[in-house]
N, C-alpha and C positions, 0 to 999 in steps of 0.2 A: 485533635488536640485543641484545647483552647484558648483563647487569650484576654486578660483579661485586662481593662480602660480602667486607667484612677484619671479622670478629667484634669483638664488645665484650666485653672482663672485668669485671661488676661488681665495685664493690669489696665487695660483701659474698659474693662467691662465689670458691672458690678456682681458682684459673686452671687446676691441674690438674684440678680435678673438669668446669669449662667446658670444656675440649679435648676429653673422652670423651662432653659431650653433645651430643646433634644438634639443629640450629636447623631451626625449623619454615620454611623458604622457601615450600614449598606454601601457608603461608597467606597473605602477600605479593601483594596484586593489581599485575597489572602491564599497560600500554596493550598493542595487538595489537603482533606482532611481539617482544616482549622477553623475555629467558629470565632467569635468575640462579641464581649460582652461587657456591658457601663457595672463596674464594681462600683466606686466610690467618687466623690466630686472633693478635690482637694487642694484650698487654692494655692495656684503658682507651682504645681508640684512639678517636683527634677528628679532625682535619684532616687530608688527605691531599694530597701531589701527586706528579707524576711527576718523576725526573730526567733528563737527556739522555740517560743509556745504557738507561734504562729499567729504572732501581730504583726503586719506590714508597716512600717517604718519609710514614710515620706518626709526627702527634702524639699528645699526651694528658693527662688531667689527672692524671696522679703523677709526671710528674717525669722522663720519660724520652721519647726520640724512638727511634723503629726504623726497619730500613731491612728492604723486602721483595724478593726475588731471586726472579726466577720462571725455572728453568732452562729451557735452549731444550730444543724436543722433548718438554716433559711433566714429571711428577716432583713430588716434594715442595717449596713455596717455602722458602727459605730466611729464617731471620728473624733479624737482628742489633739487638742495639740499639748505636746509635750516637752517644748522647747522655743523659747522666743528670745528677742534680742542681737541673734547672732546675727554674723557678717555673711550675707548669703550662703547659708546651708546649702548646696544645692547636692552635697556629698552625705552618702549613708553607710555604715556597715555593718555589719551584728559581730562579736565572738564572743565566745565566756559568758552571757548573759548581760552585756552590756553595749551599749552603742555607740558608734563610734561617727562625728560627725565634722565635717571640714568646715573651716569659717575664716576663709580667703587665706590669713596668715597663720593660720593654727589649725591643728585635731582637736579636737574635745570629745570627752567618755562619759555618760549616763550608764550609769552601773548598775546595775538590778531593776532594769527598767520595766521589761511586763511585771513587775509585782508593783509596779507602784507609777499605770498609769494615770493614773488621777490624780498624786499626788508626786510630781516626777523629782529627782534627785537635783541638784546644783552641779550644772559638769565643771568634771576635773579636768585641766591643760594636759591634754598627754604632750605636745610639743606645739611653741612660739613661735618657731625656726622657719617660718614657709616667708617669702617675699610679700609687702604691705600692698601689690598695688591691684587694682579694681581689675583691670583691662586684662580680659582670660585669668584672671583670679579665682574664677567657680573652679573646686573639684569634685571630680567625683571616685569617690575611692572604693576598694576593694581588696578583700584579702585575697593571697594569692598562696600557691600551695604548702609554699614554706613556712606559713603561718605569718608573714610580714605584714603589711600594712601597705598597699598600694597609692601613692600619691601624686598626681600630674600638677606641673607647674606651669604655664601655658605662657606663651611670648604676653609681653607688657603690653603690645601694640598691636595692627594691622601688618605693617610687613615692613622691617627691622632686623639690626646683628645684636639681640641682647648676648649678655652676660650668660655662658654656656653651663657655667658652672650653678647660675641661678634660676634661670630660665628657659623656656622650650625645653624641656624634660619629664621623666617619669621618675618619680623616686619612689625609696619603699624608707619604712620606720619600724622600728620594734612597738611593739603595742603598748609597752610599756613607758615608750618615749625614747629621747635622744634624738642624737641629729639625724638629717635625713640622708639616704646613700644614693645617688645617681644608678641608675640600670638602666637609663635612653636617652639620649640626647635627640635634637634636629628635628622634637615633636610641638611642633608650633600650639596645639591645643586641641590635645584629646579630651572629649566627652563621654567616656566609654568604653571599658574591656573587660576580656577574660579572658579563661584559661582552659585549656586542650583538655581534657578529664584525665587523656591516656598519653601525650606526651609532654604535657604542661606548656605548651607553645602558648605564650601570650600575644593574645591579636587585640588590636585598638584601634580606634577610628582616631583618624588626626583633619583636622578642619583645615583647610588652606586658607588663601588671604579671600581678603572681603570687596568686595563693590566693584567685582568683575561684569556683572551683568547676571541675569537668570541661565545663560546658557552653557558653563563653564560647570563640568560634575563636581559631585562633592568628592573629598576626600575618604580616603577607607584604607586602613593599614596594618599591616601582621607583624609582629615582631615574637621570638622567642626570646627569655630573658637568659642572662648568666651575667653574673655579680661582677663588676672592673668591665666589661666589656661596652662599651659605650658608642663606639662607631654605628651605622646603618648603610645596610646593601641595599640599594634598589631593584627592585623585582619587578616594578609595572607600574609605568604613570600614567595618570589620567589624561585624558585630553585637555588640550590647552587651547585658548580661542586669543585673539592678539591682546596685549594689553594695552590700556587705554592709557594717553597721555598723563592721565593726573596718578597714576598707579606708576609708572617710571621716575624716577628720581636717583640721583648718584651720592646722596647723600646718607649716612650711616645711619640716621631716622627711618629711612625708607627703601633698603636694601635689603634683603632677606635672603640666604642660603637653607637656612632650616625649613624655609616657608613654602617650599618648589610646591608641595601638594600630590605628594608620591605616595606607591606604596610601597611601605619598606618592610626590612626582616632583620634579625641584630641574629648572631650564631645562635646555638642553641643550646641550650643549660645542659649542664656535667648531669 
């Protein structure tokens, strides 16, 4: 199998001086059977998914989305950007022929977008409704099997009791808009999920807190979705190393329950 690199532009490195360097993939472990290989260079890219005609669709955190064109037969890919301005895109989706892209407090839709990459549409607000603030603000979304609109809302801070109803959560949308509906609580700030093909179990990585040190694992989390059910079972935590003095504090800014860094699992859908 193989896998395929759309490069990242740091932002401290110039994007022209990043295209003439070459990315070490050799050092890259990968399971038997998988190769990998540099598709495209696209800077700042986050989220990715594919469209129906089979344009790849990158987000990012500065503000722009691009669309990647891999010519039939071989060749150089083509790389458009098709979207700029927004509030860190770092969230992509495809359905119906149109894209669906996150921008901190809102989704926005590019509607018939491979026919008019070059000349990209003006997106529509599918919904306003999401929290203003910067801190785990990126999402990245995805539809899930029931056709909804997957949307995580990620704690405001490092490690905190936000607002449960607003915060540390997964929500879904109608595509069409409207508010958003809770399906996960106590998810400090997933980057990342999908869906079971064959039981529809939704698994997600959720990030725990930050400035522990390099030796504390990251987070990694399973969850199956059903509609109202909001609690989570812990299944298996990760190892913990002590925490450092500036990381304890008993105050409400800096207490976190949702933030333990587990992996959890919610029931499983009807």
């Amino acid at each position: 199998m193989a896998i395929a690199v759309i490069a990242v532009a740091l932002a401290a490195t110039p994007f022209a001086a990043l295209a003439q360097s070459a990315l070490p993939l050799e050092s890259i472990k990968l399971p038997p059977g998988f190769s990998i290989s540099l598709v495209a260079r696209v800077p700042n890219a986050r989220g990715m998914t594919w469209g129906d005609a089979g344009t790849l669709f990158v987000g990012s955190n500065e503000g722009s989305v691009h669309a990647v064109t891999l010519p039939q037969g071989g060749g150089e890919p083509i790389v458009r950007r098709v979207a700029h301005g927004l509030r860190e895109p770092a969230g992509v989706a495809f359905r119906g022929g149109s894209l669906y892209v996150s921008s901190i407090d809102r989704i926005v839709r590019f509607d018939n977008i491979e026919k008019r990459l070059d000349d990209p549409p003006a997106p529509v607000v599918v919904t306003d409704r999401f929290p203003s603030e910067s801190h785990h603000g990126r999402k990245f979304i995805a539809f899930g099997p029931d056709g909804k609109l997957y949307v995580p809302v990620g704690a405001p801070c490092n490690i905190c009791e936000p607002d449960p109803a607003k915060y540390a959560n997964i929500t879904r949308i109608d595509p069409a808009g409207g508010a958003p509906e809770v399906v996960a609580r106590g998810v400090r700030n997933t980057v990342g999920f999908d869906w079971h093909p064959q039981t529809h179990e939704l698994w997600f990585t959720d990030n725990g807190r930050d400035s522990l040190g390099d030796d504390v694992r990251s987070t990694s989390s399973t969850a199956s979705r059903r509609p109202a059910r909001t609690s989570v079972t812990r299944i298996a935590t990760a190892a913990r190393s002590r925490i450092p003095s500036s990381a304890r504090s008993t105050s409400a800014a800096n207490s976190c329950r949702p933030c333990s860094g587990s992996v959890r699992t919610l029931p499983r859908s009807a």
